[in-house]
C-alpha positions as CSV (number, residue, x, y, z in Angstrom):
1,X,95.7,37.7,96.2
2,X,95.5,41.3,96.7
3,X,97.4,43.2,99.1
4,X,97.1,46.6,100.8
5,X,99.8,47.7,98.9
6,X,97.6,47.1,95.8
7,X,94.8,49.4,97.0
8,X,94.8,53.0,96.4
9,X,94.8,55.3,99.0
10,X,94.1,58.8,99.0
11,X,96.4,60.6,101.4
12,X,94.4,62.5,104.5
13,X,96.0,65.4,103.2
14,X,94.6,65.2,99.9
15,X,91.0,65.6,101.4
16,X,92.1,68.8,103.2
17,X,93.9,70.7,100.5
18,X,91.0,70.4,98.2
19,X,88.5,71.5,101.3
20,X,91.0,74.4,101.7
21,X,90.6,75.6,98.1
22,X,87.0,74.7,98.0
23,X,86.0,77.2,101.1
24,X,88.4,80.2,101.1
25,X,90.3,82.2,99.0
26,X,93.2,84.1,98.7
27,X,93.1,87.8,98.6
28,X,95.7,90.3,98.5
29,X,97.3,93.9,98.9
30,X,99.3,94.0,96.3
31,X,97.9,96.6,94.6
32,X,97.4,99.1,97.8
33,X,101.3,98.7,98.7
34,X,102.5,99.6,94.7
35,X,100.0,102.3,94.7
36,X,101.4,103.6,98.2
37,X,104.9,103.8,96.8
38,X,104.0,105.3,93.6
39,X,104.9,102.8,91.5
40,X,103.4,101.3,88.2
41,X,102.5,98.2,87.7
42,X,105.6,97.7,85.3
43,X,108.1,99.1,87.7
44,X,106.9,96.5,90.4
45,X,106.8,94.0,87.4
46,X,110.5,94.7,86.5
47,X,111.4,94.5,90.3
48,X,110.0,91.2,91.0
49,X,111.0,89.8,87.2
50,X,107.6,89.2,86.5
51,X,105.5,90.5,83.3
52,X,103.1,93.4,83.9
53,X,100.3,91.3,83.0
54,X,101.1,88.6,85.9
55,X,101.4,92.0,88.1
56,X,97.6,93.2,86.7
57,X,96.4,89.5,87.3
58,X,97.9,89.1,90.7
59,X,96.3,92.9,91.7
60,X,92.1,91.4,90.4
61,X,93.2,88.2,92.0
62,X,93.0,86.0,89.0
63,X,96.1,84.4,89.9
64,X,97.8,83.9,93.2
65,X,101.2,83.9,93.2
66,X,104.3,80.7,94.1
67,X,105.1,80.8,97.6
68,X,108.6,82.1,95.9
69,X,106.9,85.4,94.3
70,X,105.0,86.0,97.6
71,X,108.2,86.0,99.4
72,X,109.6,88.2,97.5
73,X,106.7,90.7,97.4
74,X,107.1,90.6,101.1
75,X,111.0,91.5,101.1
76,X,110.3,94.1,98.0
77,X,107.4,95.4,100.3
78,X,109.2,94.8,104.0
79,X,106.4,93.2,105.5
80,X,105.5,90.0,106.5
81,X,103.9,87.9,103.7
82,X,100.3,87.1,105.8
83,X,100.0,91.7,106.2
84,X,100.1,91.2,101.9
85,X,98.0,88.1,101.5
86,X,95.2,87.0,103.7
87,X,93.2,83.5,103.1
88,X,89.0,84.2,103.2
89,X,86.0,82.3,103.6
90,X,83.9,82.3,100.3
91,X,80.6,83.7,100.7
């Protein structure tokens, strides 16, 4: 006997996530604010506590950053986290 505990269910949330990641992505300005302030991308690497590398990754949006490192871009930067990161439809 089989019960509906027994059955797998994906949860409705599951089906969204992956359509968010499927149709947009994430851009940034990451790059325009350190440039703005004059900084390198290893003085805003050392000011976050992240390597330079992660910095030049984030910047050619390879890599999008925790919801932790985007916070703190946004208190580094003093601006609301969606004026540094904005979500995109692919084209």
């Amino acid at each position: 006997m089989e019960s509906r505990l027994d059955k797998v269910q994906t949860p409705r949330y599951a089906v969204l996530e992956s359509q968010l990641y499927m149709e947009r992505i994430i851009t940034n300005r990451i790059k325009e604010l350190r440039t703005a302030r004059g900084w390198t991308q290893e003085q805003l690497a050392q000011a976050v506590k992240v390597s330079r590398q992660s910095i030049n990754s984030i910047e050619r949006n390879r890599y999008v950053p925790s919801l932790e490192l985007a916070l703190v871009f946004a208190r580094l930067f003093a601006c609301p986290t969606d004026e540094i990161f904005q979500l995109e439809e692919k084209q």
